[in-house]
PDB file of the backbone (N, CA, C, O) and the ligand in Angstrom, with CONECT records:
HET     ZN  A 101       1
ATOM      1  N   UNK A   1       5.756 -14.289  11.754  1.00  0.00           N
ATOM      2  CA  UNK A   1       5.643 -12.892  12.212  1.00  0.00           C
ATOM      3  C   UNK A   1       6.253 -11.948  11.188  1.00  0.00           C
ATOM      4  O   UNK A   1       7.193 -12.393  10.530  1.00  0.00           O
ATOM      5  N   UNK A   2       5.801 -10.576  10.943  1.00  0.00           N
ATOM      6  CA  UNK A   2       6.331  -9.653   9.973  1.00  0.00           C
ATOM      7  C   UNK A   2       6.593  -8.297  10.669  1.00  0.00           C
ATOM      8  O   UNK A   2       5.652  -7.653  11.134  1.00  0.00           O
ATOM      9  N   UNK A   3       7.559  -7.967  10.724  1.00  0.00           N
ATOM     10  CA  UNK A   3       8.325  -6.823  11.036  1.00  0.00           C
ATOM     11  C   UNK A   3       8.021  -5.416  10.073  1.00  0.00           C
ATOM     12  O   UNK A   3       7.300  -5.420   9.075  1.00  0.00           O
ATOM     13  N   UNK A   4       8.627  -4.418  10.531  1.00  0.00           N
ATOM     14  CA  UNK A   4       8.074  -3.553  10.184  1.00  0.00           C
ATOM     15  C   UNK A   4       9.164  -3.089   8.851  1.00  0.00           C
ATOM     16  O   UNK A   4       9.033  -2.097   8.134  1.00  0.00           O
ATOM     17  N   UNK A   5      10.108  -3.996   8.793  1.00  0.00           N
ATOM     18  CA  UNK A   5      11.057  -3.769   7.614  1.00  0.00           C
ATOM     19  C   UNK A   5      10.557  -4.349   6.169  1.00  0.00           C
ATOM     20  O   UNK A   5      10.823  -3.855   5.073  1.00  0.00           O
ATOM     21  N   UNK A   6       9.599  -5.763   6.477  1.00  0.00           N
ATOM     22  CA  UNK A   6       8.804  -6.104   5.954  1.00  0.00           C
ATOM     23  C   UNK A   6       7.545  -4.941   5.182  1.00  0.00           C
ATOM     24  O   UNK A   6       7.221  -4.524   4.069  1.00  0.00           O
ATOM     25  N   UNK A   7       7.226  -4.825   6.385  1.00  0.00           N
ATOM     26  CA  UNK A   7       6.049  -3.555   5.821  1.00  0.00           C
ATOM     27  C   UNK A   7       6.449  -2.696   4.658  1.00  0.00           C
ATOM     28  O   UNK A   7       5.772  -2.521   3.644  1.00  0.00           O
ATOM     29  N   UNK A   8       7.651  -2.171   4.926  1.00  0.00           N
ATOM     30  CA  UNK A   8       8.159  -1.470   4.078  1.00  0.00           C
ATOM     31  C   UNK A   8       8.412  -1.488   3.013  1.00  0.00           C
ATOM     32  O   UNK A   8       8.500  -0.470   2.326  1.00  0.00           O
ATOM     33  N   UNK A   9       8.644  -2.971   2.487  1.00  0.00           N
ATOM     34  CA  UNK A   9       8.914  -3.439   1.446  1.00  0.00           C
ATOM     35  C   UNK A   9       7.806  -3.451   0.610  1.00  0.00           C
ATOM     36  O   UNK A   9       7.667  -3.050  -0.546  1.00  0.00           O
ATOM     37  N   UNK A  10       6.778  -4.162   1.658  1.00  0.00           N
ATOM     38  CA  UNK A  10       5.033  -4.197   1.071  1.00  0.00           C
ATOM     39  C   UNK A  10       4.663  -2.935   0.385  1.00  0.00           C
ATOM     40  O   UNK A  10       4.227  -2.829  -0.761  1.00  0.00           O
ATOM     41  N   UNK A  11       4.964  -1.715   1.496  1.00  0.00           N
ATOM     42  CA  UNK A  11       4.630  -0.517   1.429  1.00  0.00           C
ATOM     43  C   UNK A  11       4.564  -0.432  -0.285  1.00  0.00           C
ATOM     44  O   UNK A  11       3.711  -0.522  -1.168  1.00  0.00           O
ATOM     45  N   UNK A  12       6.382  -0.143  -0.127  1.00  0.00           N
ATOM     46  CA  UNK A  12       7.213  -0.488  -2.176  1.00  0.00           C
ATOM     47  C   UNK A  12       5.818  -1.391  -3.417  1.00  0.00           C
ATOM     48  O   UNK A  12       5.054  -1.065  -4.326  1.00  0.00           O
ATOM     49  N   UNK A  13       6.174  -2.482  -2.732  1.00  0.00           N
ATOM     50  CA  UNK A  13       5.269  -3.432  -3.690  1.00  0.00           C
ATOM     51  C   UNK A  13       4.104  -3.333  -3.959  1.00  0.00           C
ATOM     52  O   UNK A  13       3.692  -3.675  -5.068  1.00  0.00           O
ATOM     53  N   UNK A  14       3.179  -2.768  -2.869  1.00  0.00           N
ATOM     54  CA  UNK A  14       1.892  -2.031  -3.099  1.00  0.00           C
ATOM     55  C   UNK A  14       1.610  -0.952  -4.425  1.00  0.00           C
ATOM     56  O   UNK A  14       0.919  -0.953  -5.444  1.00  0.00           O
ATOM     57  N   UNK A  15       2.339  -0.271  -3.920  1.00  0.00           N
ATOM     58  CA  UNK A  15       2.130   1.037  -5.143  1.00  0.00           C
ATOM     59  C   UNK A  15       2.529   0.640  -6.186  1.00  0.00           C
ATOM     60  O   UNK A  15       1.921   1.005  -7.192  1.00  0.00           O
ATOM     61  N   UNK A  16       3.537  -0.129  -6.303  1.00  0.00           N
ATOM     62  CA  UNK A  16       3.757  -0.610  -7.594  1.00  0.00           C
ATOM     63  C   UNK A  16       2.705  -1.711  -8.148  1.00  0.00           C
ATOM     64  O   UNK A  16       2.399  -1.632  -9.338  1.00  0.00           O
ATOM     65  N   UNK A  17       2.150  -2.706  -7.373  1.00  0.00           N
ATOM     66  CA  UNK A  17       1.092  -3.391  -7.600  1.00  0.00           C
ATOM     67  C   UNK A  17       0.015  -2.847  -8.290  1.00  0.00           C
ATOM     68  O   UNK A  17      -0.541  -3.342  -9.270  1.00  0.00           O
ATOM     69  N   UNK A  18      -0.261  -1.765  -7.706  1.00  0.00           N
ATOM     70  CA  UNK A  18      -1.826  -1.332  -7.763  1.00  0.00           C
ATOM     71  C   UNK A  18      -1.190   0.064  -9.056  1.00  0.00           C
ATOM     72  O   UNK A  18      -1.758   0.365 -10.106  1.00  0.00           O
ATOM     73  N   UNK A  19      -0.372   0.445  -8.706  1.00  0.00           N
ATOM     74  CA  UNK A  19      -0.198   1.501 -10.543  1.00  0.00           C
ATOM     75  C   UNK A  19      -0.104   0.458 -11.854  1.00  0.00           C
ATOM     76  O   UNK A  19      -0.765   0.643 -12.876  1.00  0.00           O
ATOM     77  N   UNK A  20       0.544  -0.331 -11.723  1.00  0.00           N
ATOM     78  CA  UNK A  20       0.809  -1.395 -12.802  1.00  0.00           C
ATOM     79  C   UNK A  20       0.413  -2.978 -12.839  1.00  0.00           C
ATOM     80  O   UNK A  20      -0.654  -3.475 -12.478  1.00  0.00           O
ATOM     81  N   UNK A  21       1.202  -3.430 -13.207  1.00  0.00           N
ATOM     82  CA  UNK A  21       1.312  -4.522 -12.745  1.00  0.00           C
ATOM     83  C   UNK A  21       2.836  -5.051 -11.878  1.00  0.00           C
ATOM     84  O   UNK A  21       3.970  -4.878 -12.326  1.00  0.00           O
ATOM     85  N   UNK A  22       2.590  -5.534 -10.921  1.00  0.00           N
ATOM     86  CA  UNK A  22       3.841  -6.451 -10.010  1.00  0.00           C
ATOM     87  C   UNK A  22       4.035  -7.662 -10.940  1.00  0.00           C
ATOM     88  O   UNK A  22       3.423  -8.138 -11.897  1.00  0.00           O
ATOM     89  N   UNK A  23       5.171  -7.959 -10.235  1.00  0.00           N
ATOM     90  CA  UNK A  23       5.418  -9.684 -11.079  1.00  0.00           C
ATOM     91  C   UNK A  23       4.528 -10.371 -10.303  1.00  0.00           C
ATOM     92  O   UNK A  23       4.166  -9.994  -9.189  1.00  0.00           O
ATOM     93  N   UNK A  24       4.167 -11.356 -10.848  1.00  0.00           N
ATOM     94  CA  UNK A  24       3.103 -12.731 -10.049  1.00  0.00           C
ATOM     95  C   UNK A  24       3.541 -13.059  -8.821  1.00  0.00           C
ATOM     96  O   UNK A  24       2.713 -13.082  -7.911  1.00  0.00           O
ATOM     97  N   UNK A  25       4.801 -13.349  -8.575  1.00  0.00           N
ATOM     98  CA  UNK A  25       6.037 -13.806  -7.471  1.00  0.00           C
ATOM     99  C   UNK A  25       5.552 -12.559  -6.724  1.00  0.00           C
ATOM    100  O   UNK A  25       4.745 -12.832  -5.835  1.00  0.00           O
ATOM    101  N   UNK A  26       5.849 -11.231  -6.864  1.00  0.00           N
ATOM    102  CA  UNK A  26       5.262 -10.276  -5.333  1.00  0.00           C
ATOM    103  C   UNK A  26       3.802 -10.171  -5.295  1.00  0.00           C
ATOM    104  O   UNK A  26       3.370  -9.921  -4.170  1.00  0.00           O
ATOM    105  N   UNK A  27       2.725 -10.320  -6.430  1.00  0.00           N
ATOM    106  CA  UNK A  27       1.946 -10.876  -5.714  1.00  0.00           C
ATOM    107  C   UNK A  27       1.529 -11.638  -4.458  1.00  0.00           C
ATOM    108  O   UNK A  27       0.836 -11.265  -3.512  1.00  0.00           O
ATOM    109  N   UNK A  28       2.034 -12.613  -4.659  1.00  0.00           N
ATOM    110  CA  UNK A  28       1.764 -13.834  -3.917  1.00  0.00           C
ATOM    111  C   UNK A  28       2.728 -13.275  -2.538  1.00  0.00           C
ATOM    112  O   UNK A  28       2.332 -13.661  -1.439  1.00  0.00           O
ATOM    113  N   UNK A  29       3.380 -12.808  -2.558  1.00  0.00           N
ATOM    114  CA  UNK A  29       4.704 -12.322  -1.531  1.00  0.00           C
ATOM    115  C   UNK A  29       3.593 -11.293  -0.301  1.00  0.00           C
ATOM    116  O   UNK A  29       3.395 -11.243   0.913  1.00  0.00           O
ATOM    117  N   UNK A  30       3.005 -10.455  -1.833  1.00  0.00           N
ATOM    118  CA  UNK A  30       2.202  -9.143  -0.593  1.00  0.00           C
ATOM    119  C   UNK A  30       0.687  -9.822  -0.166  1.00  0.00           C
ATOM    120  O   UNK A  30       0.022  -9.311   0.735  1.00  0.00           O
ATOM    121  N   UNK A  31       0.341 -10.713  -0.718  1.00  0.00           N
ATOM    122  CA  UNK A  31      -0.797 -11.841  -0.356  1.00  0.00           C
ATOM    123  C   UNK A  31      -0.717 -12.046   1.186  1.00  0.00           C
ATOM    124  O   UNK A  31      -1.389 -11.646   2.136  1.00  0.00           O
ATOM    125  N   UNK A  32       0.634 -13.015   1.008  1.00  0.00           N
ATOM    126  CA  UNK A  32       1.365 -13.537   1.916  1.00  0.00           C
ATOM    127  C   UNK A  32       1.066 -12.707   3.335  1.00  0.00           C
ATOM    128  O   UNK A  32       0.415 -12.829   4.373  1.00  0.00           O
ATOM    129  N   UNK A  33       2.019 -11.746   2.651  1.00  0.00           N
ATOM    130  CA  UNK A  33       2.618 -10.443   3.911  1.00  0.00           C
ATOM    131  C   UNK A  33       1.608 -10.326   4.488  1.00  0.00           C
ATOM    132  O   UNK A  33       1.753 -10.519   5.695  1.00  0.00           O
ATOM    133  N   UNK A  34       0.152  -9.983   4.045  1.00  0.00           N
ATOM    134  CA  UNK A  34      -0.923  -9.228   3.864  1.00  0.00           C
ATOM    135  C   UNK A  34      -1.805 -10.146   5.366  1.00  0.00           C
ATOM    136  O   UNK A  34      -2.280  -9.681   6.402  1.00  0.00           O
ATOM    137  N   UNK A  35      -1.726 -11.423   4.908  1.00  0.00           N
ATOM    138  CA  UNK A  35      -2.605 -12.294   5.145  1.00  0.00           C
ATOM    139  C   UNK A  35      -1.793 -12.121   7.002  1.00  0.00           C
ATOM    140  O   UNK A  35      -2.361 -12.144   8.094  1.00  0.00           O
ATOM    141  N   UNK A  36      -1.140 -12.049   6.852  1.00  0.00           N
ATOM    142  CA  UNK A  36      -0.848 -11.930   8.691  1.00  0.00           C
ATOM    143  C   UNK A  36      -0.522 -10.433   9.255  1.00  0.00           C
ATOM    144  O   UNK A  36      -0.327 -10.264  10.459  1.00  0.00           O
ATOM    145  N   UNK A  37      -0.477  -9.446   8.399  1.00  0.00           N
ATOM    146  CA  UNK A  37      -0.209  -8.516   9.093  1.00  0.00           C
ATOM    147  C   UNK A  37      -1.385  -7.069   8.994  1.00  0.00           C
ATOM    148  O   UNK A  37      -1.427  -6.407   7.957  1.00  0.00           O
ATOM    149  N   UNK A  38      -2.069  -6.806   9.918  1.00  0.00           N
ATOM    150  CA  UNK A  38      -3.438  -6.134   9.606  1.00  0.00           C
ATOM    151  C   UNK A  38      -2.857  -4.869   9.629  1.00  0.00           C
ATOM    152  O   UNK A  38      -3.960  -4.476  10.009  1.00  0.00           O
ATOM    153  N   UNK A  39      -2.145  -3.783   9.586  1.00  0.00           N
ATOM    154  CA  UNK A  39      -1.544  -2.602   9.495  1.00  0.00           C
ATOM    155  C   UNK A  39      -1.327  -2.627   7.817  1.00  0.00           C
ATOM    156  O   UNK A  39      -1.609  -1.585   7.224  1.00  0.00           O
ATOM    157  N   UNK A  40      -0.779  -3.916   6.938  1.00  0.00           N
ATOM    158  CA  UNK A  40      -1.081  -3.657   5.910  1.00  0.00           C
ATOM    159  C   UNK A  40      -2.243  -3.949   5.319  1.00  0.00           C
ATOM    160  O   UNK A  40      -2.298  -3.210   4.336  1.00  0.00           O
ATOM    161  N   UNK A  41      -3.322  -4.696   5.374  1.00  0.00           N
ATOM    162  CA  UNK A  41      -4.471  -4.649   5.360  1.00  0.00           C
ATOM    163  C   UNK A  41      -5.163  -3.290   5.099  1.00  0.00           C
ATOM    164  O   UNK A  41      -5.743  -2.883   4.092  1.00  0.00           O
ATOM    165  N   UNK A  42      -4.987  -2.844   6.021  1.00  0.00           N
ATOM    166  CA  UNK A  42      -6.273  -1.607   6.314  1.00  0.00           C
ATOM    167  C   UNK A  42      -4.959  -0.438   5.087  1.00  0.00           C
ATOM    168  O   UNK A  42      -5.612   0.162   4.234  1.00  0.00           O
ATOM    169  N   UNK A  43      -3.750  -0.221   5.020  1.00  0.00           N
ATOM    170  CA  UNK A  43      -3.034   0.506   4.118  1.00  0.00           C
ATOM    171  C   UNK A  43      -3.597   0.288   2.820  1.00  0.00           C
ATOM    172  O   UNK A  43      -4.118   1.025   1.983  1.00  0.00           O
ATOM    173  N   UNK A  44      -3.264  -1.319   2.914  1.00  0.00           N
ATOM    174  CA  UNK A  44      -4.085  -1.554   1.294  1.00  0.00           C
ATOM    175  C   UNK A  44      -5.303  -1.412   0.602  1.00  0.00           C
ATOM    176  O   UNK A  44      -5.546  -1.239  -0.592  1.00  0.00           O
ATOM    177  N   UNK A  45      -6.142  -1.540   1.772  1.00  0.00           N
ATOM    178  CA  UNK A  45      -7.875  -0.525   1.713  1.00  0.00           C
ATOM    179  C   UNK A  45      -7.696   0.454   1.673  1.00  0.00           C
ATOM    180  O   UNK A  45      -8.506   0.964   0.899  1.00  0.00           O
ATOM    181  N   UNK A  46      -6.602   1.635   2.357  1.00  0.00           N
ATOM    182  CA  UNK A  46      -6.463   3.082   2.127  1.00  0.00           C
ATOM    183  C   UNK A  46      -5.941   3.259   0.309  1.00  0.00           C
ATOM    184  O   UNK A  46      -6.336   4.005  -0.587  1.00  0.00           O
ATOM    185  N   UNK A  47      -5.356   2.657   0.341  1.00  0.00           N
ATOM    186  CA  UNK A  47      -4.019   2.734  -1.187  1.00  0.00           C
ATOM    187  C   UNK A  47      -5.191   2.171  -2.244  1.00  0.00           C
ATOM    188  O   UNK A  47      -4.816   2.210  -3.416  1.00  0.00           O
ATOM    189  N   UNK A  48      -6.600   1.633  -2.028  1.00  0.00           N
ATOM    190  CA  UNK A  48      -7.267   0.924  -2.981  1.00  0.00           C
ATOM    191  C   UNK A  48      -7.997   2.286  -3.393  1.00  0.00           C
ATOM    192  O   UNK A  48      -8.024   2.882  -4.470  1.00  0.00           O
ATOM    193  N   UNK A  49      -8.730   2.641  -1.827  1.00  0.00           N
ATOM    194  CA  UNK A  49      -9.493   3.707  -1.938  1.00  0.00           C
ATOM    195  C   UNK A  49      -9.112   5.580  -2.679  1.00  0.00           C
ATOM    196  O   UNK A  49      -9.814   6.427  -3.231  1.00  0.00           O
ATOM    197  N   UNK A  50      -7.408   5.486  -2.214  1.00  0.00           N
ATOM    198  CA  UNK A  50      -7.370   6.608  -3.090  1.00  0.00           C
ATOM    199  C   UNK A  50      -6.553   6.264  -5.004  1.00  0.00           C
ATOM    200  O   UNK A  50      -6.503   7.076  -5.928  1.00  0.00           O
ATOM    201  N   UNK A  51      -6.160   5.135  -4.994  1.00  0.00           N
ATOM    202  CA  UNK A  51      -6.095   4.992  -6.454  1.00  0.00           C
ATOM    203  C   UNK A  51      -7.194   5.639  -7.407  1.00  0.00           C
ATOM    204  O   UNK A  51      -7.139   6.371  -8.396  1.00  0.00           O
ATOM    205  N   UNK A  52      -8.702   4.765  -6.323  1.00  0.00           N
ATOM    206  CA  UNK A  52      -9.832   4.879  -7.347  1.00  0.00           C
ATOM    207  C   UNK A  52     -10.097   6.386  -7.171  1.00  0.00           C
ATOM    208  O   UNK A  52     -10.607   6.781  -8.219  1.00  0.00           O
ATOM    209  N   UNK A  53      -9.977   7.312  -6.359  1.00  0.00           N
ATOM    210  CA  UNK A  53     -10.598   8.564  -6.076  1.00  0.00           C
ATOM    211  C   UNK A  53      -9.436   9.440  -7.096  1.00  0.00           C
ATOM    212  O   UNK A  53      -9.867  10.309  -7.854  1.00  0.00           O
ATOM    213  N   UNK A  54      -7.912   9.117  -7.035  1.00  0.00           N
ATOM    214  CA  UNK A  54      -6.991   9.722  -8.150  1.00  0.00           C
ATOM    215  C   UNK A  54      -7.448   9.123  -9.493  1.00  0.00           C
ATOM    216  O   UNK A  54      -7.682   9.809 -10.488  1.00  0.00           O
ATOM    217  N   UNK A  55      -7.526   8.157  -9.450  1.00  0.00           N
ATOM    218  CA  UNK A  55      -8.008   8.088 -10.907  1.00  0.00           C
ATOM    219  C   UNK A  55      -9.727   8.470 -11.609  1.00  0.00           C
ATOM    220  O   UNK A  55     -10.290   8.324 -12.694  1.00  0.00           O
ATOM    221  N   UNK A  56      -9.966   8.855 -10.664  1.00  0.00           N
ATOM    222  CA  UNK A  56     -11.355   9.232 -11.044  1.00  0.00           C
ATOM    223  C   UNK A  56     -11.013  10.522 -11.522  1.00  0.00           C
ATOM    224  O   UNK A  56     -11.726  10.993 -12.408  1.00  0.00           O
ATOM    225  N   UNK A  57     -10.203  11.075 -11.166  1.00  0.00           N
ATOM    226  CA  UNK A  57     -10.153  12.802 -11.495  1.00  0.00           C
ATOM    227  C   UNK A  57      -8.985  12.844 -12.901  1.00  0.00           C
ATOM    228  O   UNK A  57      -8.359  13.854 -13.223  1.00  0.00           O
ATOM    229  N   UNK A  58      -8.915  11.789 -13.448  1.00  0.00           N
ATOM    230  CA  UNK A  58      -7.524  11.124 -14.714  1.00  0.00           C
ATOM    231  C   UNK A  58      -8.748  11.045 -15.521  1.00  0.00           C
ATOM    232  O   UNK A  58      -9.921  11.023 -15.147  1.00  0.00           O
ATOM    233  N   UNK A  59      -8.237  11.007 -16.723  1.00  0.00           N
ATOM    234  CA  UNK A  59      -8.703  10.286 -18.150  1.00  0.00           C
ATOM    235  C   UNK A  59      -8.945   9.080 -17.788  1.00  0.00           C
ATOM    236  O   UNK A  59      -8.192   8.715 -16.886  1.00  0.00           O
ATOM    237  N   UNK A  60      -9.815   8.186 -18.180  1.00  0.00           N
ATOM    238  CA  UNK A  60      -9.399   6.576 -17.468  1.00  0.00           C
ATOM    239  C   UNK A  60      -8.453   5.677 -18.586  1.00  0.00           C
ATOM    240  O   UNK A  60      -8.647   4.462 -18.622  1.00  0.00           O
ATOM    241  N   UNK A  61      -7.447   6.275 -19.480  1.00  0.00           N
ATOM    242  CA  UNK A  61      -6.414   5.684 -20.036  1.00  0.00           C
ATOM    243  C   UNK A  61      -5.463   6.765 -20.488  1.00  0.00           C
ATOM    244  O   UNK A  61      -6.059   7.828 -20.662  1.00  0.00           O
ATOM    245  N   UNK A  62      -4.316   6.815 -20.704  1.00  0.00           N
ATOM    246  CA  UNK A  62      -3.586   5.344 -19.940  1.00  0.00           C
ATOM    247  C   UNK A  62      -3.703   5.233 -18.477  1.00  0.00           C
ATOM    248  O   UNK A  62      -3.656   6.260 -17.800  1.00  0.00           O
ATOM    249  N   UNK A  63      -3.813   4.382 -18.072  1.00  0.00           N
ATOM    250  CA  UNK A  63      -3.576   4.169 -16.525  1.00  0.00           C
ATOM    251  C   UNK A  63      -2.137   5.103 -15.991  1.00  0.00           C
ATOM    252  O   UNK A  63      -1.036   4.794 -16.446  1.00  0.00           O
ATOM    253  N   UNK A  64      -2.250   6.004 -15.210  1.00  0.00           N
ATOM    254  CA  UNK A  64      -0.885   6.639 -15.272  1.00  0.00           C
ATOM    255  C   UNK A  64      -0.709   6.695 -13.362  1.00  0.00           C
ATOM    256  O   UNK A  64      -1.494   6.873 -12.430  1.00  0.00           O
ATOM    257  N   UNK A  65       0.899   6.411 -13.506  1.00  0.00           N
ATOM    258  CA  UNK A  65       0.900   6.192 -11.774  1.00  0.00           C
ATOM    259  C   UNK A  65       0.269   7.193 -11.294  1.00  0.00           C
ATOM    260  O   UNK A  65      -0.412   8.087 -11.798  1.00  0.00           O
ATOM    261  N   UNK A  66       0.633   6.885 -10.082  1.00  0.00           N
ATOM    262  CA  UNK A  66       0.048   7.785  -8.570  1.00  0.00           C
ATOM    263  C   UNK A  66       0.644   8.978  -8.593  1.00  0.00           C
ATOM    264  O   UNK A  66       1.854   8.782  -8.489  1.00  0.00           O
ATOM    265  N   UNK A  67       0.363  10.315  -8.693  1.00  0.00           N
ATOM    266  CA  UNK A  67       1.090  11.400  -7.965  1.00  0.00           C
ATOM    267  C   UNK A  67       1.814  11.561  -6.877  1.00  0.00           C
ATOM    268  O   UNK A  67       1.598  11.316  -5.690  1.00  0.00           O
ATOM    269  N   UNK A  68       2.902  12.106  -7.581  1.00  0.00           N
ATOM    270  CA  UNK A  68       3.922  12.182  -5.992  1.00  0.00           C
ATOM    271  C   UNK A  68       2.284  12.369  -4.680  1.00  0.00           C
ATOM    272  O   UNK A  68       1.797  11.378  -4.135  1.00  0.00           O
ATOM    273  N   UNK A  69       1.877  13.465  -4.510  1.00  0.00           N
ATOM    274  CA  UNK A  69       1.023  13.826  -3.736  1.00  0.00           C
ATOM    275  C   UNK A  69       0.505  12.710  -3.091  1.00  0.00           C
ATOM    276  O   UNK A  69       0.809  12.319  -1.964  1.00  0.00           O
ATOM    277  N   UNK A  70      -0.457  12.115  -4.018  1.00  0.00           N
ATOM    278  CA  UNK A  70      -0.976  10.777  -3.408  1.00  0.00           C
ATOM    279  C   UNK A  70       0.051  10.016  -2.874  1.00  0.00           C
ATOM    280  O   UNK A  70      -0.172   9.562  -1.752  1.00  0.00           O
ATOM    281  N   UNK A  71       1.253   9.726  -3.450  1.00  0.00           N
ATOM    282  CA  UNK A  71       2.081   8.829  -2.483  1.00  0.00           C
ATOM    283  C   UNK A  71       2.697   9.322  -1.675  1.00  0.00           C
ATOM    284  O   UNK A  71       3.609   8.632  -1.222  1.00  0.00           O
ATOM    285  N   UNK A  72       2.518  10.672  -1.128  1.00  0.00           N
ATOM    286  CA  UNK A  72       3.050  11.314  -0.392  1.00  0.00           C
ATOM    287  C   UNK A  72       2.122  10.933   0.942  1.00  0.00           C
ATOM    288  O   UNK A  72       2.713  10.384   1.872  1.00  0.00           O
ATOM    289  N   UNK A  73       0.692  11.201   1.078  1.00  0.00           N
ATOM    290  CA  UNK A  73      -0.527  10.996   2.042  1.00  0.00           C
ATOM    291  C   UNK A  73      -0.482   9.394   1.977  1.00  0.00           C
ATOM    292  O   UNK A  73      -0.085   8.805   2.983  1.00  0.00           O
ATOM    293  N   UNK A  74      -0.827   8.732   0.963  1.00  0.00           N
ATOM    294  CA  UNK A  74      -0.214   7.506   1.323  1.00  0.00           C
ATOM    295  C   UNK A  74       0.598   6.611   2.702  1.00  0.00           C
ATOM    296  O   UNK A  74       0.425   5.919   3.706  1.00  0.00           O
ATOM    297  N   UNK A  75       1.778   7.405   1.629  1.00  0.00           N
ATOM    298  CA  UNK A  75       2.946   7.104   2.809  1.00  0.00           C
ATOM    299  C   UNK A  75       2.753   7.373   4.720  1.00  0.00           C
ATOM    300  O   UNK A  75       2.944   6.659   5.705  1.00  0.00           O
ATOM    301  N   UNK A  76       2.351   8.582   4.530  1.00  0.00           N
ATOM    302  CA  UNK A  76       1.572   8.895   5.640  1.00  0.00           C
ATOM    303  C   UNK A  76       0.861   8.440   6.391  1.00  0.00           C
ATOM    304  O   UNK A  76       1.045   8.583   7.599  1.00  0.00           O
ATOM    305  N   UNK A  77      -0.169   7.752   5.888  1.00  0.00           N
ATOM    306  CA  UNK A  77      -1.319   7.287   6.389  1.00  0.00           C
ATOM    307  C   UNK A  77      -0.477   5.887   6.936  1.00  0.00           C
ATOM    308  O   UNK A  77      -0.471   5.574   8.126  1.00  0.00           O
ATOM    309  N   UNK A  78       0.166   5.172   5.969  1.00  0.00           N
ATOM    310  CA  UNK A  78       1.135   3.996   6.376  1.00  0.00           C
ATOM    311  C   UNK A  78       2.027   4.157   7.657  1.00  0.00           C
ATOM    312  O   UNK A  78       2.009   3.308   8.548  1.00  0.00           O
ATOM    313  N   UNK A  79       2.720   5.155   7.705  1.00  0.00           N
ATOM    314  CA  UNK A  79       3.217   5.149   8.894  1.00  0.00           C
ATOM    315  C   UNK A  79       2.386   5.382  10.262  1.00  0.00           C
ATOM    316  O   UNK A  79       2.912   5.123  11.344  1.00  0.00           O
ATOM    317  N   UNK A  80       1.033   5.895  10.167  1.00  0.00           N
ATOM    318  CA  UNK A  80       0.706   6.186  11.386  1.00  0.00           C
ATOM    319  C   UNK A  80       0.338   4.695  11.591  1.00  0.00           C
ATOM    320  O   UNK A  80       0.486   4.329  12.757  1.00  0.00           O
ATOM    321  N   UNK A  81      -0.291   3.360  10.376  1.00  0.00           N
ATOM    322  CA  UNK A  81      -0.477   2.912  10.474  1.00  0.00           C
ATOM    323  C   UNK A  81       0.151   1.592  11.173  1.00  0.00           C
ATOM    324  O   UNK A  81      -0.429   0.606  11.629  1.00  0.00           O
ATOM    325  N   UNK A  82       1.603   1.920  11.100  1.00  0.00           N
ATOM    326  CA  UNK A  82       2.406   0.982  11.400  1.00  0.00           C
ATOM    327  C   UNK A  82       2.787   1.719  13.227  1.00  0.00           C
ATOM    328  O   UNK A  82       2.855   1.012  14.233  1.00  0.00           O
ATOM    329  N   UNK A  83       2.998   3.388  13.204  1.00  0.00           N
ATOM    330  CA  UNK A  83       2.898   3.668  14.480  1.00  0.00           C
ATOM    331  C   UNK A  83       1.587   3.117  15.453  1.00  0.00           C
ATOM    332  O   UNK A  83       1.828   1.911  15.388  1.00  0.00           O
ATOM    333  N   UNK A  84       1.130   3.155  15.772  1.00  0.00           N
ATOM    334  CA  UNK A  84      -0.390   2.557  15.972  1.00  0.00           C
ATOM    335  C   UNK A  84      -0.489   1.184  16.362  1.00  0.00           C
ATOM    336  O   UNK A  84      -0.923   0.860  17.468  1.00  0.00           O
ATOM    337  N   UNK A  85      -0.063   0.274  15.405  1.00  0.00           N
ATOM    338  CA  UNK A  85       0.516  -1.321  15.702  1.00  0.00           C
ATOM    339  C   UNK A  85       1.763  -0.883  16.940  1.00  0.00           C
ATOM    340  O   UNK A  85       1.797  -1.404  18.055  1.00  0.00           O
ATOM    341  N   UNK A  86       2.583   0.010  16.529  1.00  0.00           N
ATOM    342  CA  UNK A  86       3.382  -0.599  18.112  1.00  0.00           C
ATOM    343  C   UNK A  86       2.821   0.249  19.271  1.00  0.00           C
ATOM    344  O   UNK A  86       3.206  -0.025  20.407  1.00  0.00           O
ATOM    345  N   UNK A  87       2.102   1.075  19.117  1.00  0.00           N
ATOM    346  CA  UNK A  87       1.528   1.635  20.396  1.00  0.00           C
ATOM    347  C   UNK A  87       0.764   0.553  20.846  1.00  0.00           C
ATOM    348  O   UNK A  87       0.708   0.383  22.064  1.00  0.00           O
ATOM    349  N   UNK A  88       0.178  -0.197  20.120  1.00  0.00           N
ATOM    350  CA  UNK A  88      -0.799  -1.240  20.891  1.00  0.00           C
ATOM    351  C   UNK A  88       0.036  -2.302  21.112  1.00  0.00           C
ATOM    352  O   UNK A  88      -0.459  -2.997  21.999  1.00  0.00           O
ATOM    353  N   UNK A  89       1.464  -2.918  20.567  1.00  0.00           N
ATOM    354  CA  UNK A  89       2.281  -3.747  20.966  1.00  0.00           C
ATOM    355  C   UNK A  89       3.018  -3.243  22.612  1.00  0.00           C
ATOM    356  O   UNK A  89       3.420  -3.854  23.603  1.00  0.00           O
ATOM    357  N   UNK A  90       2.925  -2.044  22.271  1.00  0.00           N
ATOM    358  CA  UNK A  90       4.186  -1.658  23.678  1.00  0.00           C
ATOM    359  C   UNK A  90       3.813  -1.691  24.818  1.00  0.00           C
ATOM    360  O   UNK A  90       4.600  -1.448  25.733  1.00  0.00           O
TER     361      UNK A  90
HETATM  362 ZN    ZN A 101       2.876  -5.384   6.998  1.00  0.00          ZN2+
END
């Protein structure tokens, strides 16, 4: 089972995943996480979908992180996402 302290961490490891590169080890960690918990799932389809839509409006090199902004809505979208999981838990 994964908690929502967990998530959080994912949350972290995500953005850093998907701006750069993660180490191999959180790979496999947010795989992991991923593979049982569907609140990050559908985040990580959100976080896929606006990388490509921020970087579409970038030079396409260097790869340059996320805008505060974007990780601002991001973040957002994550929490309703994780609110949502416990409305349907409670
Ligand atoms: Zn999670």
């Amino acid at each position: 089972m994964s908690d929502k302290r967990d998530c959080d961490r994912i949350f972290a490891l995500l953005s850093e995943y998907l701006d750069a590169e993660a180490a191999p080890g959180d790979c496999e960690e947010i795989e992991r996480h991923i593979a049982g918990c569907k609140p990050c799932v559908e985040f990580l389809e959100s976080l896929k979908k606006s990388v490509r839509l921020s970087r579409a409006f970038q030079s396409p090199e260097p790869p340059s992180p996320l805008s505060d902004q974007v990780r601002a809505s991001l973040r957002e979208a994550y929490r309703k996402s994780l609110q949502s999981r416990s409305e349907h838990k409670a």
